[in-house]
N, C-alpha and C positions, 0 to 999 in steps of 0.2 A: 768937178764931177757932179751930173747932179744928183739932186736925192734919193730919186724913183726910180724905173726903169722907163724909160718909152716903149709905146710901143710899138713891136716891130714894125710896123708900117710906116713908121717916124724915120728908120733908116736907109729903109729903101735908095733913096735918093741918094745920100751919101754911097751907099753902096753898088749904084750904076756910075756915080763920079768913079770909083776905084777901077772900075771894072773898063772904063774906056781908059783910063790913063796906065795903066798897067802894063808895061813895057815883056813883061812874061808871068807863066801864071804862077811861079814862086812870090813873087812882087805881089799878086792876086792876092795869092791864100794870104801872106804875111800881113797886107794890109787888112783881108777882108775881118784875119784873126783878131787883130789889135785894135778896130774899131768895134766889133762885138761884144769884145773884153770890156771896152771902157762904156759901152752905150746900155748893154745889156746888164744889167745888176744882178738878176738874179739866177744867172748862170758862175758859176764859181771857175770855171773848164772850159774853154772854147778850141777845137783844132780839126787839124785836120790828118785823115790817114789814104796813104797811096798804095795801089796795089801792086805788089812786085815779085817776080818770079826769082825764087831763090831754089835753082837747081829744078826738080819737078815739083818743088812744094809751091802754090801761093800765097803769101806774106801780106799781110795790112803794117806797114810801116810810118811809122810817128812821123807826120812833117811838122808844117809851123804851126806851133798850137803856142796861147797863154793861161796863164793857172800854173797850178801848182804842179809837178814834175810827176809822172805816171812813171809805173812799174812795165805798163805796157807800150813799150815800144816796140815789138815786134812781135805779131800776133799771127798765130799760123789759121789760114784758112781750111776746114772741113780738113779732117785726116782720115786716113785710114790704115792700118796697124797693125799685121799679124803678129801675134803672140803665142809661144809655147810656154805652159805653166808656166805664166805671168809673165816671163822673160819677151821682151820684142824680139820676135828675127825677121832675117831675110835669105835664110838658105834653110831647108828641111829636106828630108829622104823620103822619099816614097814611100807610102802604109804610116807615114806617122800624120800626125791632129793635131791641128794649129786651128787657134780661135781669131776671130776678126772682132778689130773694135774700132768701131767708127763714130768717131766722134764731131759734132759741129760747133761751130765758134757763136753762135747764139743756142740759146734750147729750141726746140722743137718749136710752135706753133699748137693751140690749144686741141687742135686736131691729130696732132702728131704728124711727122713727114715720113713718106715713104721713100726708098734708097729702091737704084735700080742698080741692081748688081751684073757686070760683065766680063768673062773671065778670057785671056788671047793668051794662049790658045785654049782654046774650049773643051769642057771634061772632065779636064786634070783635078779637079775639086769634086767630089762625090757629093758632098752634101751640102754643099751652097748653095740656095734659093735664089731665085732671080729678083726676087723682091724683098726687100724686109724692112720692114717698119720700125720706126726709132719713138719712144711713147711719149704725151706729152709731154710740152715743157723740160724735158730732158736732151741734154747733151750730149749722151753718151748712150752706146748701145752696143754689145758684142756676140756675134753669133757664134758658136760656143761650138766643140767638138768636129770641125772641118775637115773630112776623110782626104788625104790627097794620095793620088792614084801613083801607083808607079813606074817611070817615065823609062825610058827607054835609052835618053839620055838625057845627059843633064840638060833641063826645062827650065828659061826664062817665063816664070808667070805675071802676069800683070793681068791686076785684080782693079777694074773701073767702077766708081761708084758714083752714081750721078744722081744728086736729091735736088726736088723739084724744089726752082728758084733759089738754089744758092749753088755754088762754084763744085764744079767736076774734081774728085779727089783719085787718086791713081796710087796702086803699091805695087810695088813688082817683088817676087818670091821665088829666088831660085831652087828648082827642085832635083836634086841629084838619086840617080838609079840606087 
């Protein structure tokens, strides 16, 4: 191994060798991981993560990586979460208040990001904003105190929250008369 690191431009070539001889891109990743590992020094961590639908959630899931063994191996993309005094649900009555917390898998950007909030069927939420802002550099954000109207019958809600340049999150809330 040598003493330094090279630098990246040093591997390049090696890493178009991998990349034409790669029979599939598991072959890809695992080589491209195992030559970064040994070339690259002063990374301790090299891998990579696939993105994968687990039910209606999306997942960043561990593939080939070297280094030391992470805690994270499956990491949930952007959520969103209604809550009754703290407890998560998914079924509430009509006239009662459930808080949203929507959370992303990186913090914010030094600007903060803005959530577009969309409700199908439409209404059924009194006091949710079409937009709401999650503050810099923060992860998490909950809009608080959420009036939900009383349905007529039991109400499949699904609650769309779409933040600019990261992945569409989706909760659905059923609401009984």
């Amino acid at each position: 191994m040598p003493a330094t690191s090279p630098n990246p431009r040093e591997v390049i070539g090696e890493l178009n060798a991998l990349a034409s001889g790669a029979t599939s891109a598991q072959e890809l990743m695992e080589g491209i991981t195992k030559l970064l590992h040994q070339k690259m020094l002063r990374y301790n961590w090299v891998g990579f993560y696939m993105l994968e639908k687990e039910g209606a959630q999306d997942m960043l899931v561990l593939g080939p990586f070297r280094g030391t063994m992470t805690p994270h191996t499956r990491i949930p993309l952007n959520q969103a979460e209604f809550t009754k005094k703290g407890e998560a649900v998914d079924t509430v009555k009509g006239h009662d208040t459930v808080d949203l917390t929507l959370t992303l898998n990186a913090p914010a950007p030094a600007s903060g990001a803005w959530v577009k909030l969309e409700t199908t069927p439409a209404g059924v939420l009194n006091s949710l904003p079409p937009y709401f802002r999650i503050p810099a550099r923060q992860t998490q954000a909950v809009i608080p105190d959420i009036e939900v109207r009383k349905p007529t019958a039991n109400t499949a809600l699904v609650v769309t929250a779409a933040t600019v340049g990261r992945a569409q999150q989706t909760q659905q809330l059923t609401i009984l008369p």
